[in-house]
C-alpha positions as MATLAB code, in Angstrom:
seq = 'XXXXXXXXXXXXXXXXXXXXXXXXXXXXXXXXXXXXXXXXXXXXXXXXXXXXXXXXXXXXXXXXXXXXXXXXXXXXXXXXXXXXXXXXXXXXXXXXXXXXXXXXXXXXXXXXXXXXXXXXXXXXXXXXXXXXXXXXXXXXXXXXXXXXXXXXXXXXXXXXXXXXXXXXXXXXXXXXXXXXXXXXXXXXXXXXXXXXXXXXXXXXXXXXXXXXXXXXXXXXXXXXXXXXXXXXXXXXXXXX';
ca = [
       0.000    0.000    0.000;
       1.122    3.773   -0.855;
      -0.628    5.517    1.791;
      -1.733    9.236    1.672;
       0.597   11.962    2.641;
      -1.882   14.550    2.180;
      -5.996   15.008    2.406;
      -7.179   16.756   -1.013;
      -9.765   19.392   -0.716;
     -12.326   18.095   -3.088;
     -12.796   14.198   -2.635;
     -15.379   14.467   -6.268;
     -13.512   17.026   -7.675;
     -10.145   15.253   -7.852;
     -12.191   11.732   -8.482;
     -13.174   13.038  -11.494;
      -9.882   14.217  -12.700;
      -8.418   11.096  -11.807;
     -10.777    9.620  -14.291;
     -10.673   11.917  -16.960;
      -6.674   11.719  -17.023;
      -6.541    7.773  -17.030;
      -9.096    8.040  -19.866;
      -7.252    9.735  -22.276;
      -4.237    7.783  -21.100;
      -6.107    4.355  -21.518;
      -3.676    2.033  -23.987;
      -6.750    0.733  -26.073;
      -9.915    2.817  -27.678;
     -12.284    1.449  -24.883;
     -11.974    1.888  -21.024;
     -12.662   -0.464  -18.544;
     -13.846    0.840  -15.707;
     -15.026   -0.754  -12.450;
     -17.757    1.396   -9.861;
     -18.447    0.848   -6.181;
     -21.319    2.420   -4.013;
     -22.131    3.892   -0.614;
     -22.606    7.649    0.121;
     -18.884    8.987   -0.850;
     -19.226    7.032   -4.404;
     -22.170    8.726   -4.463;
     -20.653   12.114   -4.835;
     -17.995   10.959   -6.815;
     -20.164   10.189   -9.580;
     -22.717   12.770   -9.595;
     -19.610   14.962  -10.223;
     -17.996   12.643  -12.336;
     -21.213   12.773  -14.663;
     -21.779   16.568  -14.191;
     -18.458   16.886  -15.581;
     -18.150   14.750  -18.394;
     -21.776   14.067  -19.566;
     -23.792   15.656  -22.267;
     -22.380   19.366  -23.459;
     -19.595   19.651  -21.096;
     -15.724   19.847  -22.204;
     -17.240   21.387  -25.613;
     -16.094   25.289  -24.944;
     -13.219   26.723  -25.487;
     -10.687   25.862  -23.098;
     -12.754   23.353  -21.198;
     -10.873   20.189  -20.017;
     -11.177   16.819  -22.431;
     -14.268   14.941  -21.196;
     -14.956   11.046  -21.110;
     -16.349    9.820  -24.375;
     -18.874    7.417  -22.384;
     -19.389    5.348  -25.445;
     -16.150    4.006  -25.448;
     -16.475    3.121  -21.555;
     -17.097   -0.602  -20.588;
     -18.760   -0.682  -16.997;
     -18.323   -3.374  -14.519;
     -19.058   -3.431  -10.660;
     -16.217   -4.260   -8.249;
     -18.869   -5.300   -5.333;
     -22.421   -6.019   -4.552;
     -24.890   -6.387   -2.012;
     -27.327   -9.796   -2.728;
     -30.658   -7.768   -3.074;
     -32.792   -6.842   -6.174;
     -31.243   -4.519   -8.728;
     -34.063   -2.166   -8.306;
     -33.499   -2.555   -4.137;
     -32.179    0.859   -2.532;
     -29.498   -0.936   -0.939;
     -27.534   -1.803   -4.734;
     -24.727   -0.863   -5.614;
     -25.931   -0.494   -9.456;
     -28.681    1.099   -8.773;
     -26.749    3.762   -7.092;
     -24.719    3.649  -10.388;
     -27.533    3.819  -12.645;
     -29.280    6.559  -10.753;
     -26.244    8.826  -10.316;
     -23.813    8.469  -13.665;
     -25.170    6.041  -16.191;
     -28.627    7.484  -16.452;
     -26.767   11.077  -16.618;
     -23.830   10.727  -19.189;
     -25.954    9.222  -22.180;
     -25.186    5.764  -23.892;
     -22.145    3.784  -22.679;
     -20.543    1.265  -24.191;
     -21.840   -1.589  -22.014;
     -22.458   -1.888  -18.581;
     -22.270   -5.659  -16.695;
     -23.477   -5.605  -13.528;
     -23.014   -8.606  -10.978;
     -26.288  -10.674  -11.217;
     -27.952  -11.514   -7.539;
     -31.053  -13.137   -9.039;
     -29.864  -16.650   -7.577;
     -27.164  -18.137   -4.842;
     -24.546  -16.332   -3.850;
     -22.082  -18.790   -5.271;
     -23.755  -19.304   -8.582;
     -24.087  -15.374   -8.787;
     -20.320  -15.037   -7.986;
     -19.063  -18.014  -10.379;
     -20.904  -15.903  -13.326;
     -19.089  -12.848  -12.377;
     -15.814  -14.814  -12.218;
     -16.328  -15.754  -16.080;
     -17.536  -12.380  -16.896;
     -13.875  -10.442  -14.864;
     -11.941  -13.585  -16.245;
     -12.464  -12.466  -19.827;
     -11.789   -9.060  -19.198;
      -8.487   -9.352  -17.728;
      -7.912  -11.894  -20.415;
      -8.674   -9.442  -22.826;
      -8.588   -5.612  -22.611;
      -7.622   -5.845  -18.530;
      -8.967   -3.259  -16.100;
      -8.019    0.497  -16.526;
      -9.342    1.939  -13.368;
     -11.593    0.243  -10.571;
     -12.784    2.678   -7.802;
     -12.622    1.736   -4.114;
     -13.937    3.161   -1.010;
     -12.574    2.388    2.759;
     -15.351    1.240    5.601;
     -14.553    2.461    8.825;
     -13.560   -1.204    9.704;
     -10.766   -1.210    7.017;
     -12.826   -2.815    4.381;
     -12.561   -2.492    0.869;
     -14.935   -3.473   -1.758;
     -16.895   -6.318    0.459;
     -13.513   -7.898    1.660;
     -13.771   -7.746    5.298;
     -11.468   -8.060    8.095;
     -10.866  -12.046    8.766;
     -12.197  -13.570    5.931;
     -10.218  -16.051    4.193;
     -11.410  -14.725    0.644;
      -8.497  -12.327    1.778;
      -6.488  -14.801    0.758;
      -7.651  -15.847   -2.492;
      -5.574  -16.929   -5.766;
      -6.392  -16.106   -9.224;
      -8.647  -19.403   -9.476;
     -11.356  -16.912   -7.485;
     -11.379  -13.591   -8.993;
     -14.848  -12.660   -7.264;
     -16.355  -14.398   -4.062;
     -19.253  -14.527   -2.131;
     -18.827  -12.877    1.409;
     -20.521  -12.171    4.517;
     -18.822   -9.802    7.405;
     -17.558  -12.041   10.104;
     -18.171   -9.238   12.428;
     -22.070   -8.275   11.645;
     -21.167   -4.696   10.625;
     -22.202   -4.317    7.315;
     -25.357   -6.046    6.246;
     -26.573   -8.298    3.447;
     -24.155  -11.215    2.015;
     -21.846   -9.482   -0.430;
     -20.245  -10.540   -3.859;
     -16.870   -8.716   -4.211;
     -13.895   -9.362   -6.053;
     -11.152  -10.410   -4.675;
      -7.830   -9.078   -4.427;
      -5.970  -10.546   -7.533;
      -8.844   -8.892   -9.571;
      -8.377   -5.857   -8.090;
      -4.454   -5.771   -8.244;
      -4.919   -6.260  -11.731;
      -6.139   -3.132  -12.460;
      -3.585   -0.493  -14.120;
      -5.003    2.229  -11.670;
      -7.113    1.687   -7.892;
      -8.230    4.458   -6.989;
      -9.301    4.925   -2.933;
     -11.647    7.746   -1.985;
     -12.711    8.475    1.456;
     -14.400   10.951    3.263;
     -15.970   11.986    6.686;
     -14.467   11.883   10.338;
     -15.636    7.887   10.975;
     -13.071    6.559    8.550;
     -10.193    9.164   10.583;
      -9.671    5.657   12.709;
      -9.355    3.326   10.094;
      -7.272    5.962    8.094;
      -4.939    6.490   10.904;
      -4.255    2.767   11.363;
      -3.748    2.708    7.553;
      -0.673    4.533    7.682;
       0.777    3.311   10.720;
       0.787   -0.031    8.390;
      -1.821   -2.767    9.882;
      -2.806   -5.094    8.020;
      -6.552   -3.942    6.756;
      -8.213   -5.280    4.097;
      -7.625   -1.921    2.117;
      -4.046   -1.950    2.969;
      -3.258   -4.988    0.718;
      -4.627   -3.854   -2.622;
      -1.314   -3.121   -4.920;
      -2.819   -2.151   -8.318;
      -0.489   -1.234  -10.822;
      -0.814    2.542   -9.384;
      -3.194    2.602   -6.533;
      -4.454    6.422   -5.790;
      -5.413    7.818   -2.308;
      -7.904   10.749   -2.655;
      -8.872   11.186    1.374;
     -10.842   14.344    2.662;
      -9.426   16.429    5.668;
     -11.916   14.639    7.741;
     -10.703   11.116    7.154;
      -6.795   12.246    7.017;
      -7.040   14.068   10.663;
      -5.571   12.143   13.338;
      -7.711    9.822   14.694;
      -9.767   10.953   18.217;
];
């Protein structure tokens, strides 16, 4: 892990940057690019899509926008409920960025309509082909106050996964977070050319802090290719 040195002043803002710099440095025409959810995701994309969707980076002078139907979308986690449920992940998606920025290429979302193993066994075929084929070019990641990232919880042993398991079906072993989870796993993730972390608000200040002194958190393993820490002056602050 490359932890953060420094808090950034817009979390959204410098998302979106991220994204819009990694797309027009993307080594193919399309761009693979894997979404998470929760309340700071949230942001991120309704600033993401405010700043690249529909009429924007057309003035003069404007900064390049993301040409949306070159952009392949996959999810990185997922909560087993309905698609339409408030709790998932690609809904939030949907309703925040893909329903704003007009047609994109495709978008894959993980399937819960059946068990949680049969649902994560699709998703394994559908990530193995991509990093078979065009890889990932940027997956986004969040941090839970725990230390999680994506749905990989402290103590599970999908921590520990090899390449034969590129997405899993998990279930916090400490009853914080609700609803079994699909995820991938960590040799997805590292596979990605960029992973990019952003976190915001005073409960993650804990988990942040114990970040950099170097324990050994779920988020703290993920080593992308060039992993990105985008942290608001409320997570970054010393913890209470």
């Amino acid at each position: 892990m490359t932890a953060p040195t420094a808090p950034v002043a817009n979390v959204p803002a410098a998302f979106t940057a991220v994204v819009v710099a990694a797309f027009a440095a993307r080594p193919g025409e399309r761009f693979s690019l894997v979404l998470s959810g929760g309340p700071t995701a949230q942001a991120c994309y309704e600033h993401l899509a405010a700043g690249t969707g529909p009429g924007t980076g057309t003035r003069a002078g404007a900064a390049p926008t993301v040409d949306w139907k070159l952009v392949d979308v996959y999810m990185g986690d997922e909560r087993m409920v309905p698609a339409d449920d408030p709790d998932a992940n690609q809904r939030l998606v949907q309703r925040t960025l893909l329903s704003r920025v007009g047609p994109v290429g495709s978008f894959t979302p993980m399937s819960t309509a059946g068990p949680a193993e049969q649902c994560a066994a699709e998703y394994h075929a559908t990530i193995e082909r991509l990093l078979a084929g065009p890889g990932i070019d940027l997956i986004h990641l969040g941090v839970g106050p725990d230390g999680h990232t994506a749905s990989l919880f402290p103590g599970l042993p999908e921590l520990d996964a090899g390449p034969d398991q590129l997405v899993a079906a998990t279930l916090d072993p400490n009853g914080r977070n609700p609803h079994p989870r699909l995820t991938l796993t960590l040799p997805a993730i590292d596979a990605a050319r960029c992973a990019v972390f952003t976190v915001s608000g005073d409960s993650k200040r804990a988990a942040m802090d114990q970040l950099r002194q170097g324990a050994d958190l779920p988020a703290a393993r993920v080593s992308a290719v060039q992993v990105i820490w985008l942290v608001d002056g409320a997570a970054f602050g010393p913890a209470p």
